[in-house]
N, C-alpha and C positions, 0 to 999 in steps of 0.2 A: 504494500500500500504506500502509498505517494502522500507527504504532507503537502496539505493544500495552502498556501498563499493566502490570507486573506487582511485585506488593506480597508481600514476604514478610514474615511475624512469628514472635515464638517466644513462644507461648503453653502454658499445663498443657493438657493434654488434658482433653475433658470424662469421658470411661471410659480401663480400659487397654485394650489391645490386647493379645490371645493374640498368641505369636510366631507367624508365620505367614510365608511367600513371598508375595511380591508376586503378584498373577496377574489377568489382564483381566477377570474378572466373572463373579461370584461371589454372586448376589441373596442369597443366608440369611445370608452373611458366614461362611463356613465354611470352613476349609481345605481348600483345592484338592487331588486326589487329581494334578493335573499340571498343568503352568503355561499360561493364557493357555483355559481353557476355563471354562464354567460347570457347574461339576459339584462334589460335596460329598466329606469324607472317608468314609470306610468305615463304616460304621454310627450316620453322624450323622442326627440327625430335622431338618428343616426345622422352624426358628418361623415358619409363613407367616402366621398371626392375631394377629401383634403391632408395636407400632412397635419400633425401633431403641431401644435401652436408657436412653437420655440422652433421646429422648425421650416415653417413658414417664413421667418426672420431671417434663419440662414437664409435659405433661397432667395432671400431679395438684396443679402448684400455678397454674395462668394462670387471675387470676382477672375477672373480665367488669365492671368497672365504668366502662371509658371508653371503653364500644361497648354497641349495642345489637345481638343474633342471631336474625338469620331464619331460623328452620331447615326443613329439604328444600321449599325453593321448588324447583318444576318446573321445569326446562330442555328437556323434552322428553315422550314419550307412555310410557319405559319406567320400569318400578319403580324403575332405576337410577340413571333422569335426575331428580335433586334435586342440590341448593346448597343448603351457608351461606351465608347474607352478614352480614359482620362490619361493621357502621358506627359510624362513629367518631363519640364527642358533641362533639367538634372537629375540623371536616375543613379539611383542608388547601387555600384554595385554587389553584384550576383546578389539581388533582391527577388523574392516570388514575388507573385502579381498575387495581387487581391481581388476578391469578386466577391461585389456585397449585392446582397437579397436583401430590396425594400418589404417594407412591413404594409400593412392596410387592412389586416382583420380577413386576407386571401381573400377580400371582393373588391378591393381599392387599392388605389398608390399608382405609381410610375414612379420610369426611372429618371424624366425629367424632374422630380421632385428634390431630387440629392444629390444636385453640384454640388453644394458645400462639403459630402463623403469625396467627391473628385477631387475638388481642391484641398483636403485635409490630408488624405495620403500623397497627393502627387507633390505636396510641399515638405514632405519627406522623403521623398526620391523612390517611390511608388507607384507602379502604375497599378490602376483602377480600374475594374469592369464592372458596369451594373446594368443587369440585362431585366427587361420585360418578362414576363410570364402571364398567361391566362388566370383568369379570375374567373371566382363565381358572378352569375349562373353562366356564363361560357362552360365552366368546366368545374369536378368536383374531385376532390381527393382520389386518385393521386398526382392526378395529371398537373398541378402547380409545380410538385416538387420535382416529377418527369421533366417538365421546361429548362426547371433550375440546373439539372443533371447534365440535359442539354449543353445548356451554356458555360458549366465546369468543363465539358468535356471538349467541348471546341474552343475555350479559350486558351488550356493545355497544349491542344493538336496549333495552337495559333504561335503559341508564342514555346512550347516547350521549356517551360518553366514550372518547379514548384507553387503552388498553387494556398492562399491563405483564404478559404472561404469563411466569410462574415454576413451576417443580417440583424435586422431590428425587429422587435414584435412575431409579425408570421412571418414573417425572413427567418429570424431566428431558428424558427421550429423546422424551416424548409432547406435552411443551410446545416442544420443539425444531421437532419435525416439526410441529405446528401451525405457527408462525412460518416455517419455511423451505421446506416442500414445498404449494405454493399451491395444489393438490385438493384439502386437507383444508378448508380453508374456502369456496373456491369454491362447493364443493357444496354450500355453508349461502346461495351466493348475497352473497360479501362476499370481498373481497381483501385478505388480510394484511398489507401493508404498510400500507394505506388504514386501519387498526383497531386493527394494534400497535403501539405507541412503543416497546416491546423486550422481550426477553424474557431469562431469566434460568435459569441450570439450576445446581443444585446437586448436586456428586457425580455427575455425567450419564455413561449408558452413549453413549457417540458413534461408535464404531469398535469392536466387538468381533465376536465369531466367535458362532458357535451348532452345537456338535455332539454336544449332548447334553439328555435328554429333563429334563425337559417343555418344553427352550423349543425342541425341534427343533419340538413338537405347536403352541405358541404362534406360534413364527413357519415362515409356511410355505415349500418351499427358495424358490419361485420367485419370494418377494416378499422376501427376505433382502435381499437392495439397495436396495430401498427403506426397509427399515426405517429403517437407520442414516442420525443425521444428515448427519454428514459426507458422505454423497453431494451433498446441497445447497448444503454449506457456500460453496463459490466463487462462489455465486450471490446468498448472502445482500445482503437488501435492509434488514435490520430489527436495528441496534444492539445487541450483547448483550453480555452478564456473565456469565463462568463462575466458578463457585468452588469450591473442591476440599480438603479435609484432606489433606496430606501422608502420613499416617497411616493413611488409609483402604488399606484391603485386603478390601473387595468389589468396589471400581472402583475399578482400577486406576488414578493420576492421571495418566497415560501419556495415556490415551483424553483426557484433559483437552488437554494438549498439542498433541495431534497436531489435535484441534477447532480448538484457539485460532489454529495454526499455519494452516490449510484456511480460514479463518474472515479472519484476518489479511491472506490476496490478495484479498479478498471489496471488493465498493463500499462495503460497510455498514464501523461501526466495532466491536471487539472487545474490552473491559478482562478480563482473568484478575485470579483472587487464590488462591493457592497457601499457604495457613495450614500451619507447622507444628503436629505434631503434636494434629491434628484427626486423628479416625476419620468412618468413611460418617456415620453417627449425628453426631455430633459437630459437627460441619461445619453442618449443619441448626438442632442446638438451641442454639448461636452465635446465632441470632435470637432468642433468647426474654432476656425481661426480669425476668422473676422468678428465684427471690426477690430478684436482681439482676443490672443487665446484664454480659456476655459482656465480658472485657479485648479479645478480638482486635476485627478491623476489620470483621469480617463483615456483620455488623446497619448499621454506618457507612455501610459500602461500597453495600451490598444499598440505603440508604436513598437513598445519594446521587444511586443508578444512577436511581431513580424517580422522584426531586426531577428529576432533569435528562432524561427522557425522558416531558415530560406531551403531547407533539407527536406526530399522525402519521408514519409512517415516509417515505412517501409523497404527492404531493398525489391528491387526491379529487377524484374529476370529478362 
């Protein structure tokens, strides 16, 4: 067993937080009508076409001068399957590239939403993919995470480099199960460990329930254990970083724990960072640099994890 890392700090938050009860997961960020399900208050409307409030703010001020953007390169034959690629005018090296999976509750988001993730690694000498994937009702579990699989696996065949997969939110849960359940790449013809130097989730649903709509329609009952990562987790072969706001009350930092914890008997190694007073949002735009960087550790941490995992997980035959 691996001692786990865990770093606390007390930083301002980047938003406030509505008082609200803790409860397992909660995608719109809305108060829970009972604890530990996914479900809203009483005649609240879901923001399902917008980012997270903090980062909203990035996106209007990350501005592109020390990276050049490729934008909707094909990863694949569907309208869906496009990438950015963020590159840096100073790359770092023998650096693996990174490929972050946006969050949106898997019925929202784009990857127009998170230049500021482009600009926050390619200002550390990083290049940066962040590919589109199919949403609900387009598509339902597993075909999100198939997309994502996708786009690790022609980003590899692209650049033939170790590979640092990261997400927020349902990115998280989607970059997870890329790295830790080995179908999802196989079927692209490539072995995860052979391709990842690690992976990273931000704010990750890892252990939660599903008993109410739409994500009963999202996920279906009989593949609900597969979803979740944590069923992989003691198996894990492939280094990871979790990071989590204290403050967060869409996902629960419970589910953070109990990962780190499944994660921690695993052969691979496991570092947490558990930020006070960080919200879901908040936790994420911790990586951005404008119009100045973040006091917590986040962006450090986040940076360190990829400086020190430029190495396959496994060796290649």
């Amino acid at each position: 067993m691996h001692k786990t890392l865990r770093i606390a700090a007390i930083i301002l938050a980047t938003t406030g937080v509505a008082a609200c009860a803790t409860f397992d997961y909660n995608p719109e960020g809305m108060n829970p009508t009972r604890m530990d399900l996914p479900t809203m208050s009483a005649g609240a409307a879901p923001a399902l076409n917008t980012a997270p409030t903090p980062m909203l703010a990035m996106m209007a001020i990350a501005p592109s001068t020390d990276y050049t953007l490729e934008k909707n390169v094909s990863y694949g034959d569907l309208p869906k399957h496009v990438m950015d690629i963020y590159t840096p005018k100073t790359a770092a090296d023998g650096a693996p590239v990174v490929v972050f999976i946006h969050g949106g509750g898997w019925r929202a988001g784009s990857k127009e939403q998170y230049e500021f993730i482009g600009q926050s690694f390619t200002q550390a000498g990083y290049t940066v993919v962040i590919p589109n994937y199919r949403l609900y009702p387009q598509v339902i579990y597993p075909e999100f995470v198939n997309d994502a699989a996708k786009a690790v696996a022609f980003t590899h065949k692209r650049y033939g480099k170790p590979l640092v997969v990261t997400g927020h939110s349902a990115g998280a849960q989607i970059a997870s199960l890329v790295a830790l359940d080995d179908s999802f790449l196989s079927a692209e013809g490539v072995k995860p460990c052979e391709i990842i130097s690690g992976w990273a989730g931000f704010a990750g649903p890892y252990d939660f329930q599903i008993l109410q709509d739409p994500y009963t329609s999202i996920f279906p009952r009989a593949l609900r254990p597969q979803m979740l990562p944590i069923t992989y987790a003691a198996e894990a072969k492939i280094p990871s970083l979790l990071l989590v706001g204290k403050a967060d009350t869409t996902v629960n930092p419970a589910q953070t724990r109990r990962m780190e914890t499944a994660l921690d008997a695993s052969p691979s190694h496991t570092n947490a960072l558990y930020v006070d007073n960080k919200t879901h949002g908040g936790i994420l735009a911790a990586m951005s640099i404008s119009p100045r960087p973040d006091s917590s550790p986040v962006r450090p941490t986040m940076m360190k994890f990829v400086d020190e995992h430029s190495m396959p997980s496994c060796g290649v035959n």
